[in-house]
N, CA, C and O atoms as a Tripos MOL2 file, in Angstrom:
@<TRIPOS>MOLECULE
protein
  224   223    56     0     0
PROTEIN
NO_CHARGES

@<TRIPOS>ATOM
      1 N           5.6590   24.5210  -17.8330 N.3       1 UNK1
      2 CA          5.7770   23.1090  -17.5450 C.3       1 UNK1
      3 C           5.5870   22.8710  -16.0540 C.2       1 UNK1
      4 O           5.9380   23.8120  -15.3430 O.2       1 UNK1
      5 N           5.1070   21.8110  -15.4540 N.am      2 UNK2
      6 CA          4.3830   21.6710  -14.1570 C.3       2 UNK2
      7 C           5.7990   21.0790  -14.0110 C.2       2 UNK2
      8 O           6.6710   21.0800  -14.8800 O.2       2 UNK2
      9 N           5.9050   20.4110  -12.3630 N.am      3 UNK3
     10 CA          7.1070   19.6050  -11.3720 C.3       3 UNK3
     11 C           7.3670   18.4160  -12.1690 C.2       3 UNK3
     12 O           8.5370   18.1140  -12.4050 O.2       3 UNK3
     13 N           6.1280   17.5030  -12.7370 N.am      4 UNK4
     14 CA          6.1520   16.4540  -13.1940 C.3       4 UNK4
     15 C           6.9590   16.0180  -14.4420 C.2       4 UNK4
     16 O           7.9370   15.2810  -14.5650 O.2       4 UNK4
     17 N           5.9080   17.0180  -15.6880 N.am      5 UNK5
     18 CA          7.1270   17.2430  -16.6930 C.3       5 UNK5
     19 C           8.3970   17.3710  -16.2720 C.2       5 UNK5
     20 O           9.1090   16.4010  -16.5320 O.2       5 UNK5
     21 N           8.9560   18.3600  -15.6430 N.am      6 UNK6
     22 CA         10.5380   18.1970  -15.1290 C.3       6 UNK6
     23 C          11.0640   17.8750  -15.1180 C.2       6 UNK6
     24 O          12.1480   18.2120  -15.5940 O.2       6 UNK6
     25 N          10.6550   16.4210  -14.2780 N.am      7 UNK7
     26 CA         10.9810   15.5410  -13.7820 C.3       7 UNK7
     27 C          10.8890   14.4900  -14.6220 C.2       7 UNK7
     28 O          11.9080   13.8310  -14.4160 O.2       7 UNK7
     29 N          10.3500   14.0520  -15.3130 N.am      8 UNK8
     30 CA         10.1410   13.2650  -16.2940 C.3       8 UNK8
     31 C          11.4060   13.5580  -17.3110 C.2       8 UNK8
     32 O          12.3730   12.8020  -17.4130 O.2       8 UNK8
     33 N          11.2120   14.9320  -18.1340 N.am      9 UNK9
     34 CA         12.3540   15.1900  -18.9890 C.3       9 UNK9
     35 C          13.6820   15.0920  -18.4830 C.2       9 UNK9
     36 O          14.5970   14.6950  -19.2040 O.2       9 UNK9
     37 N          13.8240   15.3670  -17.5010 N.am     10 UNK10
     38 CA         15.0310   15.5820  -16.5630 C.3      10 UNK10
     39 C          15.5060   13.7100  -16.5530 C.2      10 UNK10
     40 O          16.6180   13.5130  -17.0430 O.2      10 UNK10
     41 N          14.8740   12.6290  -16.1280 N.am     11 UNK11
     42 CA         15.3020   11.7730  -15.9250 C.3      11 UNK11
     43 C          15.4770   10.9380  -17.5520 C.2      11 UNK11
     44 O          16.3060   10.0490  -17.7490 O.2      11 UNK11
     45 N          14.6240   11.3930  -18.4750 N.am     12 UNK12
     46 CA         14.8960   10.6610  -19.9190 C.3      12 UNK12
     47 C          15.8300   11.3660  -20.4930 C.2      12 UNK12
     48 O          16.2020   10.8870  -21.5640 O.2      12 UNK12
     49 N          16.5340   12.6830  -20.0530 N.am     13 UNK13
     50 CA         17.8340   13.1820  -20.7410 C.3      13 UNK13
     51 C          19.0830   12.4240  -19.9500 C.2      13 UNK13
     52 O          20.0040   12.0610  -20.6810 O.2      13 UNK13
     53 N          19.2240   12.1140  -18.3490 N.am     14 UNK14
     54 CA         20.0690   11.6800  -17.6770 C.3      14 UNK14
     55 C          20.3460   10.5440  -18.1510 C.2      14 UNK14
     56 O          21.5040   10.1290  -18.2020 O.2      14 UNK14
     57 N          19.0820    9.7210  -18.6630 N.am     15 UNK15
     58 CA         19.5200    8.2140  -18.9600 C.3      15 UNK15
     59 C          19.7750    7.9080  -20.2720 C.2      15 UNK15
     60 O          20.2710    6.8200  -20.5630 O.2      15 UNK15
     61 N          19.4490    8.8740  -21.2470 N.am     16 UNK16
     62 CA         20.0910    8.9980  -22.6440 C.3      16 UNK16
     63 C          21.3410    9.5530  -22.2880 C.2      16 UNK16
     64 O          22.2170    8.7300  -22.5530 O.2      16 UNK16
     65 N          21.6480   10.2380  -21.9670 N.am     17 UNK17
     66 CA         23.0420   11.2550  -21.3070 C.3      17 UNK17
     67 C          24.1430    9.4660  -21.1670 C.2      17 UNK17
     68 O          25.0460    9.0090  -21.8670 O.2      17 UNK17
     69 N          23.5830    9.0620  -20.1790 N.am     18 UNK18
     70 CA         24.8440    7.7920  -19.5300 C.3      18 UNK18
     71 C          25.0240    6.6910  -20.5880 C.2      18 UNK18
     72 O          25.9440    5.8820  -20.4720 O.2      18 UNK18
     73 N          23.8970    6.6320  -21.9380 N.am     19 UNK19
     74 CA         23.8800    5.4950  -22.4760 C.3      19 UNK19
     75 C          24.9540    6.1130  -24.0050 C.2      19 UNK19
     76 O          25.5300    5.3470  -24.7770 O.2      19 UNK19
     77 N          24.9710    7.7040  -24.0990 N.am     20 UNK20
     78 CA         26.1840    7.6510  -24.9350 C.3      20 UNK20
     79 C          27.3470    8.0500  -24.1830 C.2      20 UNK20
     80 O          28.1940    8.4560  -24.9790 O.2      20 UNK20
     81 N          27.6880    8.1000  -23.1780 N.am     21 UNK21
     82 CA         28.5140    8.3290  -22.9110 C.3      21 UNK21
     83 C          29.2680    6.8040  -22.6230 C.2      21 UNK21
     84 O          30.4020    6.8790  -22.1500 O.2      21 UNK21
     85 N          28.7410    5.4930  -22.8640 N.am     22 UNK22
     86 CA         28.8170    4.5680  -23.2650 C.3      22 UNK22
     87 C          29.9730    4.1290  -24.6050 C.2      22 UNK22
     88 O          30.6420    3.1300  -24.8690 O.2      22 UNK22
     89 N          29.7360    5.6500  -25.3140 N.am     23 UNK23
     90 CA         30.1160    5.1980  -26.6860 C.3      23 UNK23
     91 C          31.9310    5.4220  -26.7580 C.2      23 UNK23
     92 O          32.7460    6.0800  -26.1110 O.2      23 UNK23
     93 N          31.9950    4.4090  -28.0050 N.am     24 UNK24
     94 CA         33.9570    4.5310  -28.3650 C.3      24 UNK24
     95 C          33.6550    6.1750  -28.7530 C.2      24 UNK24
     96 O          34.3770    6.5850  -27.8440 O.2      24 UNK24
     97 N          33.1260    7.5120  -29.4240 N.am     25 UNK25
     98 CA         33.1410    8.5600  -29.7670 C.3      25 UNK25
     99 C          33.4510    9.5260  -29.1470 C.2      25 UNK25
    100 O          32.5630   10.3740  -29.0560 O.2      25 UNK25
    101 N          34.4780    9.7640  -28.6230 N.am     26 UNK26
    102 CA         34.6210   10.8710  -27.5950 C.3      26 UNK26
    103 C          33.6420   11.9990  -27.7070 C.2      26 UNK26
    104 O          33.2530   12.5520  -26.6780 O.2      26 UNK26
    105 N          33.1410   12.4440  -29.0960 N.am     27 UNK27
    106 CA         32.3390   13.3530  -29.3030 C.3      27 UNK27
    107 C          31.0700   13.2080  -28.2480 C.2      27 UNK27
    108 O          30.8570   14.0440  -27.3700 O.2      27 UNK27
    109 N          30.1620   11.8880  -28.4850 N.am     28 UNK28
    110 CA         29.3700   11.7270  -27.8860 C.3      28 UNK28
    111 C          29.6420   11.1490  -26.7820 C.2      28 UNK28
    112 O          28.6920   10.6740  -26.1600 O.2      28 UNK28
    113 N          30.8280   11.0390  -26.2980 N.am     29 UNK29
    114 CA         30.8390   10.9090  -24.7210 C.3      29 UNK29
    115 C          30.6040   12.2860  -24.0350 C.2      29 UNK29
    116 O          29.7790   12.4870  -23.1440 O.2      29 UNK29
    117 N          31.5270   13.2940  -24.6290 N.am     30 UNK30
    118 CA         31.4310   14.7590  -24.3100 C.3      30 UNK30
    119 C          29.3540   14.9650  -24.3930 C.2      30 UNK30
    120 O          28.7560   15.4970  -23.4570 O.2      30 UNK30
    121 N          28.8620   14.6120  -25.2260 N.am     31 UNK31
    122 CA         27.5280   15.0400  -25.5430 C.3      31 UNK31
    123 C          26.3780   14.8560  -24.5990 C.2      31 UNK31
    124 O          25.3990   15.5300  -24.2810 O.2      31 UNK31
    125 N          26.9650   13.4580  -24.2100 N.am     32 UNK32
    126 CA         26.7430   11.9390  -22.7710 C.3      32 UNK32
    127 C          26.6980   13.2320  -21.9800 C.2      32 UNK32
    128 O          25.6440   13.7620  -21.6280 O.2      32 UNK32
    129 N          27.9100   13.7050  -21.7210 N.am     33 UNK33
    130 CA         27.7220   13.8440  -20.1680 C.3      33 UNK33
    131 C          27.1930   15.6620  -20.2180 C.2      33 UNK33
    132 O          26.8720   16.1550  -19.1360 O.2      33 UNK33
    133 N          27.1560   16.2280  -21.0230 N.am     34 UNK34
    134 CA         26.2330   17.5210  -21.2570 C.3      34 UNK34
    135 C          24.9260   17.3540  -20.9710 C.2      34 UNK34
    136 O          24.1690   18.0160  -20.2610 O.2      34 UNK34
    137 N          24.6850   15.9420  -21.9100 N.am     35 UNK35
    138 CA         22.7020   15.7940  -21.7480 C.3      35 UNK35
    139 C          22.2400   15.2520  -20.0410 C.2      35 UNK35
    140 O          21.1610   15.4880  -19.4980 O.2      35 UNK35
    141 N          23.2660   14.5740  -19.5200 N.am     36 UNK36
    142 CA         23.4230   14.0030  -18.4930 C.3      36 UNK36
    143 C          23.2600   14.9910  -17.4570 C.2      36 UNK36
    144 O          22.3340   14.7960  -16.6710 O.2      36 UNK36
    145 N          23.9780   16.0120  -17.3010 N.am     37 UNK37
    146 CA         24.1730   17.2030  -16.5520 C.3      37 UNK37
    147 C          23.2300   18.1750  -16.6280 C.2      37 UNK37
    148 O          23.1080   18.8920  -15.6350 O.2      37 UNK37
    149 N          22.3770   18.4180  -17.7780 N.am     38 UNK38
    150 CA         21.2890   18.9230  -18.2820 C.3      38 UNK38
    151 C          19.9770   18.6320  -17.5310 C.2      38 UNK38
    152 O          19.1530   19.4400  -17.1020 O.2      38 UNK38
    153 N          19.9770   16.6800  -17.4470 N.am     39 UNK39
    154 CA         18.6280   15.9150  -17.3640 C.3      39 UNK39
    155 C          18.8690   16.2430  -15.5590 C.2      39 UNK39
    156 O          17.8460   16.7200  -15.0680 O.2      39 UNK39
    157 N          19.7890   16.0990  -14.7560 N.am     40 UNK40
    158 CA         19.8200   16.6720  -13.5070 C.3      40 UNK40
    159 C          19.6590   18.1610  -12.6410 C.2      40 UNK40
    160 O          19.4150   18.3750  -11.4530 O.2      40 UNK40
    161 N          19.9590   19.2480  -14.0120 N.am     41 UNK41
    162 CA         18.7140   20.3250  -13.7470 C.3      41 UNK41
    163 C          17.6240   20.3270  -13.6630 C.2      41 UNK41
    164 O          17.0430   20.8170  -12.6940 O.2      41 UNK41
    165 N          16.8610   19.6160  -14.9500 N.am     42 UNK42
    166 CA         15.7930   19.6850  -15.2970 C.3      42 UNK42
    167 C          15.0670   19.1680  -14.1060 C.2      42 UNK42
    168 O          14.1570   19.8050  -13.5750 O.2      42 UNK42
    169 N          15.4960   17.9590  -13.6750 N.am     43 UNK43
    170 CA         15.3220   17.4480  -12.4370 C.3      43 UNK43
    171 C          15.2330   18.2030  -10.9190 C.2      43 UNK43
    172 O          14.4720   18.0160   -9.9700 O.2      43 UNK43
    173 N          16.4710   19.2320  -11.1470 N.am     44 UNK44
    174 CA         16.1520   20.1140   -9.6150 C.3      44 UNK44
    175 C          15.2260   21.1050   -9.9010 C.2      44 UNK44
    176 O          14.4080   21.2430   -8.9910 O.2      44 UNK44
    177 N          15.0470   21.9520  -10.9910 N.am     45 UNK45
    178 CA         14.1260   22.5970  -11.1770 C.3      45 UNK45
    179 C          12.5160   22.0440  -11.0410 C.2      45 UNK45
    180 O          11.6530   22.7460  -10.5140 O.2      45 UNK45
    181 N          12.2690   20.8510  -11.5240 N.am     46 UNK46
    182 CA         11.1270   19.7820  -11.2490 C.3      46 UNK46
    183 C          10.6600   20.1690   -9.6670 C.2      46 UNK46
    184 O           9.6910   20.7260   -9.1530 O.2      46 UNK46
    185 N          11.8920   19.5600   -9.2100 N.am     47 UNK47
    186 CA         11.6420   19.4440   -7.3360 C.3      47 UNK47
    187 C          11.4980   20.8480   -6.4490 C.2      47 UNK47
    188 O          10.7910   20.9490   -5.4460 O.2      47 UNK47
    189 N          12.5090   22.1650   -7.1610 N.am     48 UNK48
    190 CA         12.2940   23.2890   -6.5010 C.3      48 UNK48
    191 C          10.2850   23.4790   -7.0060 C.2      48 UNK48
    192 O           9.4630   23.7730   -6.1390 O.2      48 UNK48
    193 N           9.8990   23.2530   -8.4040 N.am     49 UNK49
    194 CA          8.2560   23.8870   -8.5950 C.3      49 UNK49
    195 C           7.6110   22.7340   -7.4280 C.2      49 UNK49
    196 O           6.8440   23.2380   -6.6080 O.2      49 UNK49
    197 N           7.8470   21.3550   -7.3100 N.am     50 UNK50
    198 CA          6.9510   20.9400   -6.1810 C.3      50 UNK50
    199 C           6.7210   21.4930   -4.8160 C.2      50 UNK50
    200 O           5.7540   21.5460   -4.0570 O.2      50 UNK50
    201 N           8.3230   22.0000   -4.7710 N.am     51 UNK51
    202 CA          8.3990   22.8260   -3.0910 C.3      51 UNK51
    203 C           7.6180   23.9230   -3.4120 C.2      51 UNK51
    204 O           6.8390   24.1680   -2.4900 O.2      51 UNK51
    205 N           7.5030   24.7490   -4.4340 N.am     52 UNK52
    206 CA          7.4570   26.0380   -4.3390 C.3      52 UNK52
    207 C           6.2920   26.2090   -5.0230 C.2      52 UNK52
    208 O           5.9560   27.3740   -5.2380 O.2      52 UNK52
    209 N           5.6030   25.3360   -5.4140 N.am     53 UNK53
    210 CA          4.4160   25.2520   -6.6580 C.3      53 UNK53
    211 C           4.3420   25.7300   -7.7580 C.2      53 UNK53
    212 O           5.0960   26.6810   -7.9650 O.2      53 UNK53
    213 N           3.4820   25.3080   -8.8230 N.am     54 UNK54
    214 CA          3.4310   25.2660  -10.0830 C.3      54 UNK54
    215 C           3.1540   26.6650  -10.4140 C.2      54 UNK54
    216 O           2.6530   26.8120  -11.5290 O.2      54 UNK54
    217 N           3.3740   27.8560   -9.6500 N.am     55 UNK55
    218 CA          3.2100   29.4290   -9.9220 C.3      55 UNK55
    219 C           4.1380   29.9190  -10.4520 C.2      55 UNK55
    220 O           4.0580   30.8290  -11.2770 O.2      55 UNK55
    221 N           5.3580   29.2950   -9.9890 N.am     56 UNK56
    222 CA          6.1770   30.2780   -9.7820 C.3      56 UNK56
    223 C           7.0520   30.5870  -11.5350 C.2      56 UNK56
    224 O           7.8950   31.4750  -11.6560 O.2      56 UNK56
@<TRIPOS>BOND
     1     1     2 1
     2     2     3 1
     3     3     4 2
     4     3     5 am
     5     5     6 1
     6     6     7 1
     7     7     8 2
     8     7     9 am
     9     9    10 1
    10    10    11 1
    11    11    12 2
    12    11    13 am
    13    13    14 1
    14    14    15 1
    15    15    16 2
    16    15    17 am
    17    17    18 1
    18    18    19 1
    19    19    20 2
    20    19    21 am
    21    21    22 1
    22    22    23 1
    23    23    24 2
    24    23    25 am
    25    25    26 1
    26    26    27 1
    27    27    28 2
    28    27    29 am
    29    29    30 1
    30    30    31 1
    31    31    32 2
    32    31    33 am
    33    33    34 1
    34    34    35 1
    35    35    36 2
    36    35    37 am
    37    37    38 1
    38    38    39 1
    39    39    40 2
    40    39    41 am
    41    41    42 1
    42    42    43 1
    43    43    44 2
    44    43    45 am
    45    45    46 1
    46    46    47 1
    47    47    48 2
    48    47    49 am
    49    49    50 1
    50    50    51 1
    51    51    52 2
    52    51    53 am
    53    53    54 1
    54    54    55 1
    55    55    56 2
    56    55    57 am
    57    57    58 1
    58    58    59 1
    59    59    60 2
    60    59    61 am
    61    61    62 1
    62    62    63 1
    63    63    64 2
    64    63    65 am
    65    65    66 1
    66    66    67 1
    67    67    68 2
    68    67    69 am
    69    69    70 1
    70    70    71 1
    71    71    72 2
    72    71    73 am
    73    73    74 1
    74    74    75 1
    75    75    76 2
    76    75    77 am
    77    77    78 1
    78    78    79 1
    79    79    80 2
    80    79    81 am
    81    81    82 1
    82    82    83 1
    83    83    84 2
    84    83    85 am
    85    85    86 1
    86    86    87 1
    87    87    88 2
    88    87    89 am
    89    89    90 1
    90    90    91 1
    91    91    92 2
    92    91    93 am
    93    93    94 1
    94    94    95 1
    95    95    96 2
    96    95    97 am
    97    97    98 1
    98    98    99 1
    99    99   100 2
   100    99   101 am
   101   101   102 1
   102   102   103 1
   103   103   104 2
   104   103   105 am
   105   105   106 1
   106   106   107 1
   107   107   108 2
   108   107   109 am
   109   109   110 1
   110   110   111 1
   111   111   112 2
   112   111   113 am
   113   113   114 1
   114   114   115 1
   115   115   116 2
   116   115   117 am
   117   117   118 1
   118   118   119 1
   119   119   120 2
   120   119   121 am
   121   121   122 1
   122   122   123 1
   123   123   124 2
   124   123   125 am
   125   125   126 1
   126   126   127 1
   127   127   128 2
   128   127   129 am
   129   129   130 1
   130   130   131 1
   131   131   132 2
   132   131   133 am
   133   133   134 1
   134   134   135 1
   135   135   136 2
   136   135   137 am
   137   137   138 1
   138   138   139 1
   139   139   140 2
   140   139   141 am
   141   141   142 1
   142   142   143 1
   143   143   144 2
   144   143   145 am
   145   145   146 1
   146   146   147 1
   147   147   148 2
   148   147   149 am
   149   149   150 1
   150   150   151 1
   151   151   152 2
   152   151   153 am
   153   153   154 1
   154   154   155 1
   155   155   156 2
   156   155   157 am
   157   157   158 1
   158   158   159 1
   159   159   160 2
   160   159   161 am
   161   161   162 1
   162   162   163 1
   163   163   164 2
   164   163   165 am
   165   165   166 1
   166   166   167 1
   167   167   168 2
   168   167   169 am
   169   169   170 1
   170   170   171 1
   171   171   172 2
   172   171   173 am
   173   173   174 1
   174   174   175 1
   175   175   176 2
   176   175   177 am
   177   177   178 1
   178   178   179 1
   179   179   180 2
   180   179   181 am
   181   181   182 1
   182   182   183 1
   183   183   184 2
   184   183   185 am
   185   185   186 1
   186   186   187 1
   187   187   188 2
   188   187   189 am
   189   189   190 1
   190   190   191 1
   191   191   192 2
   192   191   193 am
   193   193   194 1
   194   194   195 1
   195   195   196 2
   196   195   197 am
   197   197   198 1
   198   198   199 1
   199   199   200 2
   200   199   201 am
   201   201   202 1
   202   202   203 1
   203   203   204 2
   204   203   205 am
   205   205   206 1
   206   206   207 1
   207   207   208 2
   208   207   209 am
   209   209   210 1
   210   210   211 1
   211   211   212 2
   212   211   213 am
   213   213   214 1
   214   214   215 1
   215   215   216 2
   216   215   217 am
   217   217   218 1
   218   218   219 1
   219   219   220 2
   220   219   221 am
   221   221   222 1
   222   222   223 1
   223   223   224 2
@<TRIPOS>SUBSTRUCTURE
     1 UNK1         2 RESIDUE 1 A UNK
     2 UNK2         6 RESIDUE 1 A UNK
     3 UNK3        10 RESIDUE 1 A UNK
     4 UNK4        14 RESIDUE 1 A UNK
     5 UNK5        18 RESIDUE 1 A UNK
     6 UNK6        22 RESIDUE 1 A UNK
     7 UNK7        26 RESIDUE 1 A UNK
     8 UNK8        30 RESIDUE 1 A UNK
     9 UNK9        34 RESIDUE 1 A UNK
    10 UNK10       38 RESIDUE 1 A UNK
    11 UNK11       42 RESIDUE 1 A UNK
    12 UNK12       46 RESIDUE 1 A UNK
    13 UNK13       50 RESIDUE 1 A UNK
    14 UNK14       54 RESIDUE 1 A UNK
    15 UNK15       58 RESIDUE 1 A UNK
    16 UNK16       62 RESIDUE 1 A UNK
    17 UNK17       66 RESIDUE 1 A UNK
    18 UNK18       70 RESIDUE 1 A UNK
    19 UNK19       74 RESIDUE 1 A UNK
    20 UNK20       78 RESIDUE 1 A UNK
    21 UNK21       82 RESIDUE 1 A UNK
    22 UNK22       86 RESIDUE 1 A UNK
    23 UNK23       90 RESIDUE 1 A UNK
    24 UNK24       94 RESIDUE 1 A UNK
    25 UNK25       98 RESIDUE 1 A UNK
    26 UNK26      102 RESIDUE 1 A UNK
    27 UNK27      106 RESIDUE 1 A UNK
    28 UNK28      110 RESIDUE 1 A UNK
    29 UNK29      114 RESIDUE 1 A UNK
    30 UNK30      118 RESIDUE 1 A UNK
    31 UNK31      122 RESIDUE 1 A UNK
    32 UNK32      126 RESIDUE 1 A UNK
    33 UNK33      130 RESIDUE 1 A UNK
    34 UNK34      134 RESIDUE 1 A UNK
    35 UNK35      138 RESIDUE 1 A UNK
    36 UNK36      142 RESIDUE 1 A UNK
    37 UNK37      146 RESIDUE 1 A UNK
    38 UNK38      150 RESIDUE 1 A UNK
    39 UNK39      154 RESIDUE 1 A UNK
    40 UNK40      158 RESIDUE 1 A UNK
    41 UNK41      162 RESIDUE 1 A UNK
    42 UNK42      166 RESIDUE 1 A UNK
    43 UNK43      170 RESIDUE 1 A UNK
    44 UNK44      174 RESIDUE 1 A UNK
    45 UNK45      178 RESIDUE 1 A UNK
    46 UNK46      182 RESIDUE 1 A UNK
    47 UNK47      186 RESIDUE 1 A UNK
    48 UNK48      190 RESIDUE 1 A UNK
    49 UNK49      194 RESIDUE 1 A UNK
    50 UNK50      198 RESIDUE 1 A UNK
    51 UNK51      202 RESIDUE 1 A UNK
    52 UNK52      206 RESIDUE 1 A UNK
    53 UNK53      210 RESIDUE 1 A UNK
    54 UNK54      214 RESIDUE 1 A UNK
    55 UNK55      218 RESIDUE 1 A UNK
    56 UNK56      222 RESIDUE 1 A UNK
């Protein structure tokens, strides 16, 4: 996966992530903030392949 993808997935898991953690379900609040925490890797990993390029 290139920086972009990454980054892309990374920010559509963060913002699904905050919109159940929204919910009365504690389950999917717990789930919220997993996918949430997830979509902000995906995200630094994104930004380390731009620094470091799409080789690595």
């Amino acid at each position: 996966m290139g920086e972009l993808t990454d980054k892309i997935k990374g920010n559509v898991n963060e913002a699904i992530g905050k919109v159940k953690q929204q919910s009365d379900n504690p389950d999917k609040r717990d789930e919220g903030a997993g996918q949430e925490i997830k979509g902000k890797g995906q995200q630094f990993i994104g930004k380390v392949k731009g620094a470091l390029g799409d080789d690595i």
